[in-house]
C-alpha positions, 0 to 999 in steps of 0.5 A, a space after each residue: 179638412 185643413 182644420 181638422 189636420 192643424 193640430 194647434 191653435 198656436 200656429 195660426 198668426 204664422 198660418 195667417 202671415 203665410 196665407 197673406 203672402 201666398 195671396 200678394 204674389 198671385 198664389 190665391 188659388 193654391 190658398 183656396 184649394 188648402 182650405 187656409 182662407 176658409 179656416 182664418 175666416 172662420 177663426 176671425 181673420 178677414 182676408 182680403 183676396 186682392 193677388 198684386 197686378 205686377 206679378 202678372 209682369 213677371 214669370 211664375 219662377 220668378 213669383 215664386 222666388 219672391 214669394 219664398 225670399 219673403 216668407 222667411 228662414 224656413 222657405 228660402 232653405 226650402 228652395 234652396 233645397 229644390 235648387 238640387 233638384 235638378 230631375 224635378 224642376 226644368 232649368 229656369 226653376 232651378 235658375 231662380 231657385 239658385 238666386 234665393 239668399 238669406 242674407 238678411 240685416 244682421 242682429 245688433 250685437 247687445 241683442 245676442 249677447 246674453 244668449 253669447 254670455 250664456 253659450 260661452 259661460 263667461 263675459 265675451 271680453 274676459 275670452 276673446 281679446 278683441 271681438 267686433 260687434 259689427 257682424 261679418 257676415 248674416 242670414 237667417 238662421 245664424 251671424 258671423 263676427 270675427 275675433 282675436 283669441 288671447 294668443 292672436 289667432 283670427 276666429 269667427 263666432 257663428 251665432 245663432 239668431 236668438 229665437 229662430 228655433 220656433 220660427 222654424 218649428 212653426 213653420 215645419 209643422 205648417 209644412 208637414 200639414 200643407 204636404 199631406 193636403 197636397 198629396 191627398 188633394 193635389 192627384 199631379 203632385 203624388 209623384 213628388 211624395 211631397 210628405 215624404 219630402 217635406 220630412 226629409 227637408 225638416 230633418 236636414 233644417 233641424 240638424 242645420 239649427 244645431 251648430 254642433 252638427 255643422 262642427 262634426 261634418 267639418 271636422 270629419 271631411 277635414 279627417 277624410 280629406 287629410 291625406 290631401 294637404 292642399 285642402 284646408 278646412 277651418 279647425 274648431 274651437 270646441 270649448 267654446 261652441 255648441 247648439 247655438 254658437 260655433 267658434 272655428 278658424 277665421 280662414 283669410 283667403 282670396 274668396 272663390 267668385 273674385 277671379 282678378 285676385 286669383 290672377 294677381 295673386 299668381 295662382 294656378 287657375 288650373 291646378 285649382 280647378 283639378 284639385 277642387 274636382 279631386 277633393 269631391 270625388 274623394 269626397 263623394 265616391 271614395 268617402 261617402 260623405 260630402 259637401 253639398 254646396 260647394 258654391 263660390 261664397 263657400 270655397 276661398 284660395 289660399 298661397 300655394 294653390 291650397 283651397 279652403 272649404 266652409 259652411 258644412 251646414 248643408 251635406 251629403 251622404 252615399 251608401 256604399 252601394 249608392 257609390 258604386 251605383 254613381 260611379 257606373 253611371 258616371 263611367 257609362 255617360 262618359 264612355 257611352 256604354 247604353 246599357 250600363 246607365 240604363 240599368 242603374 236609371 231603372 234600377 234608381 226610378 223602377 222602385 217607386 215609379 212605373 215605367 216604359 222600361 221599353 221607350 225609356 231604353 230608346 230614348 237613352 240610347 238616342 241621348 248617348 247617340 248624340 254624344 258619340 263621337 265626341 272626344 272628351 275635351 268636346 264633352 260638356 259635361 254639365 250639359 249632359 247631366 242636365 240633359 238627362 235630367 230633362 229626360 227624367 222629368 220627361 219620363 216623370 221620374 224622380 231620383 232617389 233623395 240622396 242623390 239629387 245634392 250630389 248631381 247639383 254639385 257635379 254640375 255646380 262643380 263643373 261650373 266653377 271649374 270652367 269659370 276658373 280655367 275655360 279650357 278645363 275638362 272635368 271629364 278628363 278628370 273624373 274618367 281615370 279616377 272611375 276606372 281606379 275606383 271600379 277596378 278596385 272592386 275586382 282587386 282579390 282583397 275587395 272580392 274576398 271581402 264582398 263574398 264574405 259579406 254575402 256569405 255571411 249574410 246568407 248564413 244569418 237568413 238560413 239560421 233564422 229562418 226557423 224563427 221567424 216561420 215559428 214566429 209566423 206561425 204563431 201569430 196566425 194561431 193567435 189571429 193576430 195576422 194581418 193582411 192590410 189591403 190598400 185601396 187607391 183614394 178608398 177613403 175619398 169614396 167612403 168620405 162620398 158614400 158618408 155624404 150621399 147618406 146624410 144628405 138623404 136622410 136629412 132629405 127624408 126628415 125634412 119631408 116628414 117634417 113638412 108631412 106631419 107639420 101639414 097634417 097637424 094644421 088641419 087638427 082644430 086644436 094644434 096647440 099654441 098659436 103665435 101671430 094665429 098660426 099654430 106654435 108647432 106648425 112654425 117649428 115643423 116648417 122652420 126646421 123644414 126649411 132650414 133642412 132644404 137650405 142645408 141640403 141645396 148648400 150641401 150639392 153646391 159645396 160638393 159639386 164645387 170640390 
């Protein structure tokens, strides 16, 4: 199956790098059961299936870490992405997963400067008055260097690594083929939708390749984010950047994760944490548009109490109804309403998941139990979004994907919050700015305008409606409509069914090949001899042979699958 779904001959010494890697961290058995052994093999790679001793030494997340640090770009992206995924993967995934950094040594600098030469249509030196060759900062995907401009401002050049375009190409395509192996093979692992997954995470690293995405979302969160003068976020440079290099304010603050130089810079810890929490929630619930990995390396502080926002490689964005959904859920865990968050838990999982609508809702309703009673300051909140999302993977359920970011955020924040001030209470934060939010809904402007939407809306649907009966209409009159009938795992029984019946017709030339062939050793003249024994007599019983070969190889294989 694996060969048939390949597509090209061009991926394999990537596919063998792979295969090889999956094998050492004790992954042999995943190898196997995609079919990637058999297919190298029979292309003239020999494996050898020899998975390291010290693995066992160590726990499956952590294997898993490595194996993924090792494979490349693509795949540490890849678990960084699951490191959001806190209602598919319990805790100590999601601990490992956080551990995954592509830091990686740097390109040296004469490598990258014709493609520098190239993206900024003139010798470095005749545009920057001074650039250091040694690099700031590197990953997998893109480097930093700092430069002065020719008026003394301080910049940095985020330039991309040249040829990692394909790499990363490669390496998806493989992706995309190992998800639908997945997902027709693996039954435990369809609820994951691993091909729809693995689209969406091709189109988020496939925006993140493109440099001039990441200038854009700096530039619209530093627009949305205006109005707040205490948030700073780097300006870019556009003349000079584009797909491969992004040239933006160098910012030179204290860095998030040094908190002894917030201390002797004389910084409110405080007011720095409750501005941080402001800046997401406008973000996230007024907005829509948010940074989705608002970590220590990302955030700097600046005089005055200002914070600085970088890295907009990785965001996310929320529909209007999508934030009023996040915002009566926030408001219904931190007031205990029960039936609030079940009703937007159902109506997030009921889609795409069925449920035991009636022990989920007493299974809530003991979660907001033991938090009752429980004033804010006592609230952990990161605890009880995590223990909620233990009550997800419990029901095995999944949140929609736009959603997942948001909450590993949420709780990334609150854990930033209280490393910078141990008495800080997100809660007490985020509850009057939910309460502002949903009374705004019920404003009379905002009530005028939703019912004029509705309104509209069910205009449009009247007035087409005898388009698109006439429409209906007229492709059952042409037979051209269709009704599409999906069977579960159809294709696998047709797939068996085509296989019983080769099976038995190989079976029934087989007997009629040893039928005839004895039939003509007993005719006085059978033609031909070779070695005294008739010509025609050696072809009837070879092919017979290799006909019982060929099905005794056939029930093996099968009863193996």
């Amino acid at each position: 199956m694996f060969r048939e779904t390949l597509g090209a001959a061009r991926d394999l010494g990537r596919l063998h790098d792979i295969a090889s890697i999956l094998i050492r961290h004790g992954m042999g058995e995943l190898v196997r059961r995609l079919g990637i052994g058999r297919f190298l093999e029979q292309a003239g790679r020999i494996l050898h299936w020899k998975e390291e001793r010290d693995s066992d030494r160590i726990t499956t997340p952590q294997r898993v870490r490595n194996m993924l640090q090792e494979l490349g770009p693509t795949f540490v992206k890849l678990g960084q992405v699951m490191a959001t995924r806190v209602d598919l993967f319990p805790p100590e995934w999601i601990e490992e997963f956080e551990k995954l950094q592509d830091e990686v040594p740097p390109v040296p600098y004469e490598k990258i400067r014709a493609q520098l030469v190239e993206d900024l249509g003139a010798p470095p030196e005749e545009i920057f008055a001074h650039l250091e060759e040694e690099a700031l900062a590197a990953a997998s995907i893109a480097q930093v260097h700092r430069a002065q401009l020719a008026d003394g401002s301080l910049v940095v050049l985020k330039i991309r690594r040249p040829g990692i375009e394909k790499v990363v190409e490669a390496d998806l395509r493989l992706l995309a083929r190992f998800a639908e192996i997945a997902e027709a093979e693996a039954p435990e692992l369809r609820r994951y939708h691993p091909v729809q997954m693995v689209r969406r995470f091709s189109r988020s690293l496939r925006r993140e390749l493109d440099l001039e995405n990441e200038s854009r979302a700096a530039e619209r969160v530093a627009a949305n984010l205006s109005r707040q003068e205490w948030i700073v976020i780097p300006r870019i440079y556009w003349q000079w950047s584009g797909k491969r290099l992004n040239v933006q304010q160098y910012i030179e603050g204290i860095p998030a994760r040094n908190l002894e130089a917030v201390e002797a810079a004389g910084l409110d810890r405080s007011l720095l944490a409750r501005r941080g929490v402001k800046a997401m929630l406008q973000m996230t619930l007024v907005d829509g548009f948010f940074h989705a990995d608002p970590h220590q390396g990302n955030l700097f502080y600046l005089p005055d109490n200002r914070i600085a926002l970088i890295d907009f490689g990785m965001t996310g964005t929320l529909s209007r109804i999508r934030r009023q959904q996040v915002a009566d859920l926030l408001y219904g865990l931190m007031m205990r309403e029960t039936e609030q968050v079940i009703d937007v838990l159902q109506e997030w999982a009921g889609a795409a998941n069925t449920i035991d609508t009636d022990r989920l809702g007493d299974e809530l309703e003991a979660f907001l139990d033991s938090y009752h009673g429980l004033s804010l300051e006592q609230l952990d909140f990161g605890a009880m979004l995590g223990d909620l999302m233990a009550l997800f993977r419990d029901h095995q359920l999944t949140l929609p994907p736009d959603l997942s970011m948001l909450l590993k955020a949420f709780i990334s924040l609150d854990g930033l919050g209280r490393k910078l001030d141990p008495g800080f209470n997100i809660v007490a934060e985020i509850t009057p700015f939910l309460q502002r939010l949903i009374l705004k809904r019920y404003l009379p402007s905002s009530l005028v305008k939703q019912g004029w939407s509705n309104l509209s809306s069910g205009f449009d649907m009247l007035t087409g409606l005898p388009r698109d009966v006439r429409r209906l209409l007229r492709m059952a009159r042409r037979g051209a409509l269709q009704v599409h009938v999906d069977v579960t795992r159809l294709d696998h029984f047709g797939h068996q069914l085509d296989r019983a019946a080769s099976r038995l017709s190989v079976g029934m030339v087989t007997a009629a090949l040893i039928i005839g062939t004895s039939i003509v050793m007993t005719a006085p003249d059978s033609g031909p001899s070779v070695m005294g024994y008739s010509l025609f007599v050696l072809l009837g019983f070879g092919a017979a042979v290799t006909g019982c070969i060929w099905l005794w190889f056939s029930i093996w294989r099968g009863k193996r699958e």
